[in-house]
C-alpha positions in Angstrom: -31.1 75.7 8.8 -32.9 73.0 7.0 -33.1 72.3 3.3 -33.7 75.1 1.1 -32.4 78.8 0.6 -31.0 80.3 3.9 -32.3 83.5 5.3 -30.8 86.7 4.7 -31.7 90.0 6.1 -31.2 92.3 2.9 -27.6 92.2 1.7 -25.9 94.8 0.4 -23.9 94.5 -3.0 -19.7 94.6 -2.8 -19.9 96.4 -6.1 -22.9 98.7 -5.7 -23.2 99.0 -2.5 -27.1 98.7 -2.6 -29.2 96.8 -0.5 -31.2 94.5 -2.0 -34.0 92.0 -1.9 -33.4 88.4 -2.2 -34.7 88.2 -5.9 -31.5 90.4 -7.2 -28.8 87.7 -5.8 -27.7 84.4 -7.3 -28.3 81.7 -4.8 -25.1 79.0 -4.2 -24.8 75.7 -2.7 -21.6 74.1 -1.8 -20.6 71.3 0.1 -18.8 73.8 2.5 -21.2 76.5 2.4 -24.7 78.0 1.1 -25.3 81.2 0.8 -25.5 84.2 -1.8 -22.9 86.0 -3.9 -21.1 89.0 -2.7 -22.6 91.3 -5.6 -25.6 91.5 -7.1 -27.1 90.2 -10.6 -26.9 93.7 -12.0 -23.2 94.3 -11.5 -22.5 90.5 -12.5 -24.0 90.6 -15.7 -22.2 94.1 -16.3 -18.8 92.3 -14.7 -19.6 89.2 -17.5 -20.3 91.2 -20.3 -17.0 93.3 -19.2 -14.9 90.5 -18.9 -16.1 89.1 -22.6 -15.5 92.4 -24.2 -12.3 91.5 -23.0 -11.6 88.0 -23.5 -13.9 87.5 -26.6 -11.6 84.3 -28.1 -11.7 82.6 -24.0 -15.9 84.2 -24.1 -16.1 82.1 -27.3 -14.1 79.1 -26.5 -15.8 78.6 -23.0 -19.4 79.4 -24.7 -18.7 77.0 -27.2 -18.0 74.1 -25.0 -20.5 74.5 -23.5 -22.5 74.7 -26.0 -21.6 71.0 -26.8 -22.1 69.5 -23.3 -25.7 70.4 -23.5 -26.5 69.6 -27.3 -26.5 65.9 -27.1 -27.8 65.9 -24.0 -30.8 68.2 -25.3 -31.5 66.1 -28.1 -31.5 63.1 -25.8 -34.2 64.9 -23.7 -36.2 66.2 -27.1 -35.8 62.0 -28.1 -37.3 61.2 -25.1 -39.9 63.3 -24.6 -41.2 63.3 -28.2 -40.9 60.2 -29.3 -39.9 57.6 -26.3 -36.0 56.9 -27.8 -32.2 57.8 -26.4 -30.3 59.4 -28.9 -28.4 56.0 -28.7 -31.5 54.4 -30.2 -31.4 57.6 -32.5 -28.1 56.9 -33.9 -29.0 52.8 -33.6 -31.6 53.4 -36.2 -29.5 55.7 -38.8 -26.8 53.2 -38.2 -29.3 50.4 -39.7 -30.7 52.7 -42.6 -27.0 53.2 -43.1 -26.8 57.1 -42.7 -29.4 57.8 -45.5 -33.3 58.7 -45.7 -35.5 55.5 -44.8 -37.5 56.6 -48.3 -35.3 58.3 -50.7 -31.9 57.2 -49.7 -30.3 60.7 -49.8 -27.9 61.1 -47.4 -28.1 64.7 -47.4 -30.7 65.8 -44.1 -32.8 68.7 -46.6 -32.7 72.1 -45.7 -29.1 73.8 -44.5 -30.8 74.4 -41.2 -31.2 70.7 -40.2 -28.5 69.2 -39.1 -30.4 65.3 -38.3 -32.5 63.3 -40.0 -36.4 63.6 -38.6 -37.8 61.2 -36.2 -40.6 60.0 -38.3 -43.4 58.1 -35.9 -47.0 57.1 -36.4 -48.9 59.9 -34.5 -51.4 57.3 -33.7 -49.7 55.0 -31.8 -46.6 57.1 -31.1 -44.3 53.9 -32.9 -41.2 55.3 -34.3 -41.0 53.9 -38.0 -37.7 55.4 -39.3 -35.7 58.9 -39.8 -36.3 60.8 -43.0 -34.8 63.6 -44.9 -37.0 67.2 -44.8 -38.5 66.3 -48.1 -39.5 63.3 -47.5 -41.2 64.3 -43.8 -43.0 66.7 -45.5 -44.7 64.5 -47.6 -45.9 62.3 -45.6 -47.2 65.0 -43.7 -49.0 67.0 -46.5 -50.8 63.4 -47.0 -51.6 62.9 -43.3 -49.8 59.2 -43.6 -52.9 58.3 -45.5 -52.0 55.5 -48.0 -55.2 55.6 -50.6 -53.7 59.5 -51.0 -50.2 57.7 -52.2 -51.8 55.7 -54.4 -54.1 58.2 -55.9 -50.8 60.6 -56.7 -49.2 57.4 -58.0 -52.4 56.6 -60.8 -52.2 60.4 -61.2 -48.1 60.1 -62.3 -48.9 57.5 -64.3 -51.7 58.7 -66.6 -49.6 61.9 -66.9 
């Protein structure tokens, strides 16, 4: 058989009982066999949602963990890809800066929706320089990291 999907010669749903195309089955590959399901992605979704109508405090439970297998391990991707660091190295750095904005100090994050600190990096050369509150983030973005623009808004505050 080879690598890859096997062929199948339009299998017909347990629950259904219609024949389908291969697109309308879930694919599985086990060490003993390989293969498709038994019914069709129409009656398993109906069969899931069924089943969580049912069992909505197991639906939750079971959603939930899994929820937190693949949040550190999607930050660790979004780390990676964004700004070249492991969430280790994520949590390395707001261990040094001791839980708290690298400017301010606050230890609160900013808005209710954030949950982390922001990777703050120099766009130029991609160098990751600390983790920041919202506020914080958003000012040095509003200046473009542009430090005459600091100083100016500095002289500004103190003629004021």
């Amino acid at each position: 058989m080879g690598i890859g999907k096997p062929r199948t010669i339009n299998p017909k749903c347990r629950v259904c009982g219609e024949v389908l195309t291969e697109k309308n089955w879930y694919w599985y590959f086990r060490k003993s066999r390989k293969g498709i399901s038994l019914i069709c992605k129409t009656c398993w979704y109906k069969k899931r949602r069924d089943w969580d109508k049912n069992n909505p405090e197991k639906s939750k439970a079971i959603t939930h963990r899994a929820h937190l297998k693949r949040k550190d391990k999607n930050r660790n991707c979004i780390y990676k890809r964004e700004y070249g660091i492991t969430l280790e190295e994520y949590n390395t750095i707001l261990l040094k800066q001791n839980g708290k904005c690298a400017i301010c100090g606050s230890e609160t994050v900013g808005r209710k929706t954030d949950k982390n600190f922001i990777v703050d990096h120099d766009h130029k050369t991609g160098k990751v320089r600390g983790l920041l509150c919202h506020k914080c983030n958003a000012i040095l973005g509003m200046a473009q990291d542009n430090i005459k623009i600091f100083e100016e808004a500095i002289e500004y505050l103190r003629r004021t």
